[in-house]
PyMOL commands that place a pseudoatom at each C-alpha (Angstrom):
pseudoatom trace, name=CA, resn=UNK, resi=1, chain=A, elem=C, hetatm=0, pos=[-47.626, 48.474, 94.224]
pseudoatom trace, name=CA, resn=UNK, resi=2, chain=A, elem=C, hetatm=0, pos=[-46.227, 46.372, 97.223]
pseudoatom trace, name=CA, resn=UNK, resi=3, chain=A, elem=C, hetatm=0, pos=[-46.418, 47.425, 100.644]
pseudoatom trace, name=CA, resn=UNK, resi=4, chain=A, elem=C, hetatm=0, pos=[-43.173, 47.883, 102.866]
pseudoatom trace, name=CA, resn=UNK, resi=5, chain=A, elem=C, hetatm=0, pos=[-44.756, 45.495, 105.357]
pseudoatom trace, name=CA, resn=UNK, resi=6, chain=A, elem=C, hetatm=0, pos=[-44.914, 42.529, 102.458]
pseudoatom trace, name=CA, resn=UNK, resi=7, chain=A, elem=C, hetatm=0, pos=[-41.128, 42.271, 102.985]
pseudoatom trace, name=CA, resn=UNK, resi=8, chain=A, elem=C, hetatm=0, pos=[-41.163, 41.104, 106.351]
pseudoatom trace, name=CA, resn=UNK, resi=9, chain=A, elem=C, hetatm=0, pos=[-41.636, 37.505, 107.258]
pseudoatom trace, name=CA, resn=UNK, resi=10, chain=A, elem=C, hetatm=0, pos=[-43.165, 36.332, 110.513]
pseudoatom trace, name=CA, resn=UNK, resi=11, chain=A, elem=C, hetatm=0, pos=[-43.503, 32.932, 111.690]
pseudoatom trace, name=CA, resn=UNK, resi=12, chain=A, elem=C, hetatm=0, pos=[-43.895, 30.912, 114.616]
pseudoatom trace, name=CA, resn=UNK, resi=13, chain=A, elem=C, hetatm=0, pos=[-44.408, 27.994, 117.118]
pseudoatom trace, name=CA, resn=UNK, resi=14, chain=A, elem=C, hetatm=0, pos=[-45.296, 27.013, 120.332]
pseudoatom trace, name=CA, resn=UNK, resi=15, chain=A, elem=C, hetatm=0, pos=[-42.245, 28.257, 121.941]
pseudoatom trace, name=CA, resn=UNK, resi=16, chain=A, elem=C, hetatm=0, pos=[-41.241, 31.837, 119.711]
pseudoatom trace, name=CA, resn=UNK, resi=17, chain=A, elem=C, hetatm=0, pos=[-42.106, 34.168, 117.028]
pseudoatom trace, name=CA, resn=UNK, resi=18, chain=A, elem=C, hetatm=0, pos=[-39.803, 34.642, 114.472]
pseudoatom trace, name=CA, resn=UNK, resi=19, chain=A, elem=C, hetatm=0, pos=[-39.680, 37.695, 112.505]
pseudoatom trace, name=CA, resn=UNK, resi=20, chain=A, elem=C, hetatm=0, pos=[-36.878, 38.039, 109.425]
pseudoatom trace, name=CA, resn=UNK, resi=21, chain=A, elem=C, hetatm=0, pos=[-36.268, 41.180, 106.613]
pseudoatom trace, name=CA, resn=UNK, resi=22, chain=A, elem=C, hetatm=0, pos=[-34.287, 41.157, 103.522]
pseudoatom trace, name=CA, resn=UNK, resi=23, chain=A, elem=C, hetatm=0, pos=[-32.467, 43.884, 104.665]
pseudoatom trace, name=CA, resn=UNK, resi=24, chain=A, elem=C, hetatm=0, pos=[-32.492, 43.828, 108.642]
pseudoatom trace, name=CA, resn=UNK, resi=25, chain=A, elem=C, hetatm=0, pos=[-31.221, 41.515, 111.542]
pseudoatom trace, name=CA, resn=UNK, resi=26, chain=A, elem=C, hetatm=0, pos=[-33.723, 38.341, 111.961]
pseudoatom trace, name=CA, resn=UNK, resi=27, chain=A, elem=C, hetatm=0, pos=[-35.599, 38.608, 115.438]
pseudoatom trace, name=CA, resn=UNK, resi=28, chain=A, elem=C, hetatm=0, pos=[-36.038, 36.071, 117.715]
pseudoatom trace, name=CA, resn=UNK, resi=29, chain=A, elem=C, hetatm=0, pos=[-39.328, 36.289, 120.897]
pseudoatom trace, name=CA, resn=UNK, resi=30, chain=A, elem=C, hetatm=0, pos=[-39.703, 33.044, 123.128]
pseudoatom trace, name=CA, resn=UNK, resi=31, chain=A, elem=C, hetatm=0, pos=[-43.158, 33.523, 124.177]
pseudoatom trace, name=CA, resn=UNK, resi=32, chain=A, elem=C, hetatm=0, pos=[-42.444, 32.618, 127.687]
pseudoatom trace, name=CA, resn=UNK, resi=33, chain=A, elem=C, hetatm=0, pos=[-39.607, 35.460, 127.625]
pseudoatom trace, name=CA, resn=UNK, resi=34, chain=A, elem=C, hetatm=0, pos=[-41.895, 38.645, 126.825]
pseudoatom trace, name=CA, resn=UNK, resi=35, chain=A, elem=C, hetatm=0, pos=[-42.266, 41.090, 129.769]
pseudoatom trace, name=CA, resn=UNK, resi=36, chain=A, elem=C, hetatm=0, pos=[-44.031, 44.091, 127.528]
pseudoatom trace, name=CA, resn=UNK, resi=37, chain=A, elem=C, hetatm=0, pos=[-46.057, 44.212, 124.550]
pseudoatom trace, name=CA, resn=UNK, resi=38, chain=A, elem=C, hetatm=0, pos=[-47.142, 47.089, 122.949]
pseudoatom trace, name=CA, resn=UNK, resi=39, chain=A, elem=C, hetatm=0, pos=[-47.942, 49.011, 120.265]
pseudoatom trace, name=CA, resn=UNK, resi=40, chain=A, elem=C, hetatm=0, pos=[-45.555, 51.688, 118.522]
pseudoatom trace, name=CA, resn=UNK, resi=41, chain=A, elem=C, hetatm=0, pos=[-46.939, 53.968, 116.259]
pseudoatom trace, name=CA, resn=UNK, resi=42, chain=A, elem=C, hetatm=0, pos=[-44.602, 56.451, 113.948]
pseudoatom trace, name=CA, resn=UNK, resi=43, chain=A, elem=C, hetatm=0, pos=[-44.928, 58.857, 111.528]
pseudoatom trace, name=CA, resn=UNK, resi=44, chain=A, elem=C, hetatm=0, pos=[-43.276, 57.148, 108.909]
pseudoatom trace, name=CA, resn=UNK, resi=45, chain=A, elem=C, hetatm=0, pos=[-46.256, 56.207, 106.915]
pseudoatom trace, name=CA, resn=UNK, resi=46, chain=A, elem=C, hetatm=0, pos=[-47.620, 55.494, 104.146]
pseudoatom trace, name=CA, resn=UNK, resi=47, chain=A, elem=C, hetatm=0, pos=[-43.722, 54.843, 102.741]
pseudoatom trace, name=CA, resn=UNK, resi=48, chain=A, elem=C, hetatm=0, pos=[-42.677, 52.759, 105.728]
pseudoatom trace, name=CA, resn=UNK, resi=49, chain=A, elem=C, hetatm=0, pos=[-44.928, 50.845, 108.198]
pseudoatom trace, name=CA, resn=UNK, resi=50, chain=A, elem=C, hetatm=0, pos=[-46.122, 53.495, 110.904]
pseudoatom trace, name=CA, resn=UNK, resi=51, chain=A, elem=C, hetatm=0, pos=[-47.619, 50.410, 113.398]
pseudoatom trace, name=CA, resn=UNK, resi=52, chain=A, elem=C, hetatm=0, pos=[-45.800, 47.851, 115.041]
pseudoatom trace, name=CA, resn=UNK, resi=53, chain=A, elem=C, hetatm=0, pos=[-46.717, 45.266, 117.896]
pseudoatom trace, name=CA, resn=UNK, resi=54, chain=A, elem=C, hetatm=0, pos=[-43.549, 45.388, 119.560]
pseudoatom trace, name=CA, resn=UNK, resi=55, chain=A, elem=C, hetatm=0, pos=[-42.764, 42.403, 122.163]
pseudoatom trace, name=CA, resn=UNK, resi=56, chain=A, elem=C, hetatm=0, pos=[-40.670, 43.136, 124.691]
pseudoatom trace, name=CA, resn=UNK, resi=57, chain=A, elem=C, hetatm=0, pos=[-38.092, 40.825, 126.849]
pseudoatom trace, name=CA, resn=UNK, resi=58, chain=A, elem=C, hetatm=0, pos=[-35.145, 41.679, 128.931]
pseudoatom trace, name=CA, resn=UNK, resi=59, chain=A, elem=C, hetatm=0, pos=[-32.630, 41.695, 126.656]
pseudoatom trace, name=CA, resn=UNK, resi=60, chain=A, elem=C, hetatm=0, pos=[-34.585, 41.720, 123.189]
pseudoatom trace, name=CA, resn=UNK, resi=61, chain=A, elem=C, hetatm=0, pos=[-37.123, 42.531, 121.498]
pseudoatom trace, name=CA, resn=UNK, resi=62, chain=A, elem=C, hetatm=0, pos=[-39.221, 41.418, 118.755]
pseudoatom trace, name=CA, resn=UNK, resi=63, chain=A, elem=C, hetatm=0, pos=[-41.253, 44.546, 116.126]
pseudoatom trace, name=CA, resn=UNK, resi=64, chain=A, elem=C, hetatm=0, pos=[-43.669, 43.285, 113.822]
pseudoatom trace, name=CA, resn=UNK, resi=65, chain=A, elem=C, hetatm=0, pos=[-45.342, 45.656, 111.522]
pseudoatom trace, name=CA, resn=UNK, resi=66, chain=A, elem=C, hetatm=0, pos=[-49.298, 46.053, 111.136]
pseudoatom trace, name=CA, resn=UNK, resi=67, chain=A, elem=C, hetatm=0, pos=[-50.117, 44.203, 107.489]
pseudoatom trace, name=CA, resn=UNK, resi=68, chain=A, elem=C, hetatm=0, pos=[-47.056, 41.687, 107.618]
pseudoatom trace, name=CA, resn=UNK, resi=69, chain=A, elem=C, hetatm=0, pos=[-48.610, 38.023, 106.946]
pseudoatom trace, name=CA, resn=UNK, resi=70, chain=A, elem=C, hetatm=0, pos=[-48.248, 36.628, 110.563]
pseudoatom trace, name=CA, resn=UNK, resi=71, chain=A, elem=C, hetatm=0, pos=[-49.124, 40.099, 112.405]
pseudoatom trace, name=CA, resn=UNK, resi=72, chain=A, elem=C, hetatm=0, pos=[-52.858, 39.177, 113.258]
pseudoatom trace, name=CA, resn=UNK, resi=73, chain=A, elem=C, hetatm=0, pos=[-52.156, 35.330, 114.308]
pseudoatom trace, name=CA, resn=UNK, resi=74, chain=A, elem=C, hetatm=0, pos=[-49.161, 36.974, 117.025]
pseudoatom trace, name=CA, resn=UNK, resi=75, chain=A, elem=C, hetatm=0, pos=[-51.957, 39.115, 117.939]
pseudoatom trace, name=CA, resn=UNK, resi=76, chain=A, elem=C, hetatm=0, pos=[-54.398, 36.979, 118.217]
pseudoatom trace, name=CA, resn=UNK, resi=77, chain=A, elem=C, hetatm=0, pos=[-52.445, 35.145, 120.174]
pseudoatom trace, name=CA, resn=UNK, resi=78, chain=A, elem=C, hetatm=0, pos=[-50.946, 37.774, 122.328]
pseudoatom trace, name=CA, resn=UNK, resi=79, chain=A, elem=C, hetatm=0, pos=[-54.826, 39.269, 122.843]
pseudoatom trace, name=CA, resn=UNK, resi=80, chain=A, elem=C, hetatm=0, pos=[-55.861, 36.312, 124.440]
pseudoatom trace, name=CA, resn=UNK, resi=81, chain=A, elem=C, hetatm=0, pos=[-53.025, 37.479, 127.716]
pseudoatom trace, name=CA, resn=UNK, resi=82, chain=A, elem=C, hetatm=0, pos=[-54.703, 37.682, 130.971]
pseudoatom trace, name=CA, resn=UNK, resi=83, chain=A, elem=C, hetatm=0, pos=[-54.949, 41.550, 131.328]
pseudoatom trace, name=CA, resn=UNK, resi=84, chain=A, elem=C, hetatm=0, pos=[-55.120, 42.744, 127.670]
pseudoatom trace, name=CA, resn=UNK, resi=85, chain=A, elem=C, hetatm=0, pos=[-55.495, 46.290, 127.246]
pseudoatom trace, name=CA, resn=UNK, resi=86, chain=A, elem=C, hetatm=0, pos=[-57.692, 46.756, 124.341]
pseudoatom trace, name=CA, resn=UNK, resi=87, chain=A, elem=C, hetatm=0, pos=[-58.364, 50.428, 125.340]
pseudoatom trace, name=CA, resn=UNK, resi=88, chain=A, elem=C, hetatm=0, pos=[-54.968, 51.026, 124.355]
pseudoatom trace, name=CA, resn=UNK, resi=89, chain=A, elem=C, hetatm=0, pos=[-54.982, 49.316, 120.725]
pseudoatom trace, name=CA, resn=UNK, resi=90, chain=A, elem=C, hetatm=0, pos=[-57.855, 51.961, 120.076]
pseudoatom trace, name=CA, resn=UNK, resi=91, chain=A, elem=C, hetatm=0, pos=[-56.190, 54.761, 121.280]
pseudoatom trace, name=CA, resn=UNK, resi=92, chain=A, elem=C, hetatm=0, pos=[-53.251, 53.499, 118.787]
pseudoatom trace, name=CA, resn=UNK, resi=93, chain=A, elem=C, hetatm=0, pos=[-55.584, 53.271, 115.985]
pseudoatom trace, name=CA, resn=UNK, resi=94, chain=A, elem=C, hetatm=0, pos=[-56.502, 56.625, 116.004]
pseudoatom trace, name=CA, resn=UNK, resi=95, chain=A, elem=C, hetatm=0, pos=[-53.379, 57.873, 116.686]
pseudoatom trace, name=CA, resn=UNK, resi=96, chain=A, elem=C, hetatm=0, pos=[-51.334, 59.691, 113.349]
pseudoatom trace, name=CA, resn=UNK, resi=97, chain=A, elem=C, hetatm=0, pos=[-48.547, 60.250, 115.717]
pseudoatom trace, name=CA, resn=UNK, resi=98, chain=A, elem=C, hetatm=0, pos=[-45.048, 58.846, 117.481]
pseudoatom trace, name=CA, resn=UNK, resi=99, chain=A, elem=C, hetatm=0, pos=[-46.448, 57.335, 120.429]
pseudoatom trace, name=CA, resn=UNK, resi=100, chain=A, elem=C, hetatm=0, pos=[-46.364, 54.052, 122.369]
pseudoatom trace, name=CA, resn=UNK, resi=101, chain=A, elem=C, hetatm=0, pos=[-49.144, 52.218, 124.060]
pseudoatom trace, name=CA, resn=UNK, resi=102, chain=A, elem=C, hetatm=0, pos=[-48.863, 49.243, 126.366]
pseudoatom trace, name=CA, resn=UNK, resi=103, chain=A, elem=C, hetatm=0, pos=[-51.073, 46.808, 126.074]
pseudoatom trace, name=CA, resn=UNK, resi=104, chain=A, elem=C, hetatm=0, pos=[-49.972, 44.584, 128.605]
pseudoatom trace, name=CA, resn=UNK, resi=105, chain=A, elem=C, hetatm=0, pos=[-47.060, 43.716, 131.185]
pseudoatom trace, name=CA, resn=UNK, resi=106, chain=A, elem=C, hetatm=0, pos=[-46.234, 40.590, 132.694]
pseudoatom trace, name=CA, resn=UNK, resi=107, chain=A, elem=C, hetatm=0, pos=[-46.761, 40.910, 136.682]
pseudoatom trace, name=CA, resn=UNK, resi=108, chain=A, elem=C, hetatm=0, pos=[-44.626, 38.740, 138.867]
pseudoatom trace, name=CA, resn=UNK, resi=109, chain=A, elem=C, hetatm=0, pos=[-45.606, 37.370, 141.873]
for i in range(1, 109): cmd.bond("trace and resi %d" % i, "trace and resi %d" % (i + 1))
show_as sticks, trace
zoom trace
């Protein structure tokens, strides 16, 4: 039986992430433009996806569910940001419920 996470599509490039659903709005990250990313865990599961690495801008944001194809190259990528909390993406992983866990924010000079 599928998963609900096999319907989402994530790609990307040098510059964004892309993330598109049969049924929702496409998303759209520049990497340069992310100011949180976290983790969002949910309830929802096992009928709906119940983990999502969430990047965060100022005026968008870009949710990409745990199991997708594409999820572990974004977070890969995104692991590799000076100031990574893995701490946090344990705590999420033994989490079962809603919570949110920041795994790293963007510090201006």
């Amino acid at each position: 039986m599928p998963q609900p996470e096999e319907e989402f599509n994530v790609t990307f490039t040098d510059d964004s992430v892309v993330v598109s659903h049969p049924e929702r709005d496409t998303q759209v990250m520049r990497w340069d433009d992310i100011l949180v990313i976290k983790l969002v865990n949910t309830d929802d599961g096992p009928f709906a996806p119940d983990v999502w690495l969430t990047l965060v801008g100022e005026n968008q944001s870009c949710a990409i569910p745990q199991g997708a194809v594409g999820y572990d190259e974004v977070y890969d990528k995104v692991s590799k940001y000076p100031g990574f909390n893995f701490d946090n993406v344990i705590a999420s992983m033994s989490c079962v419920e809603n919570a949110e866990f920041i795994l790293w924010t963007r510090v201006n000079p």
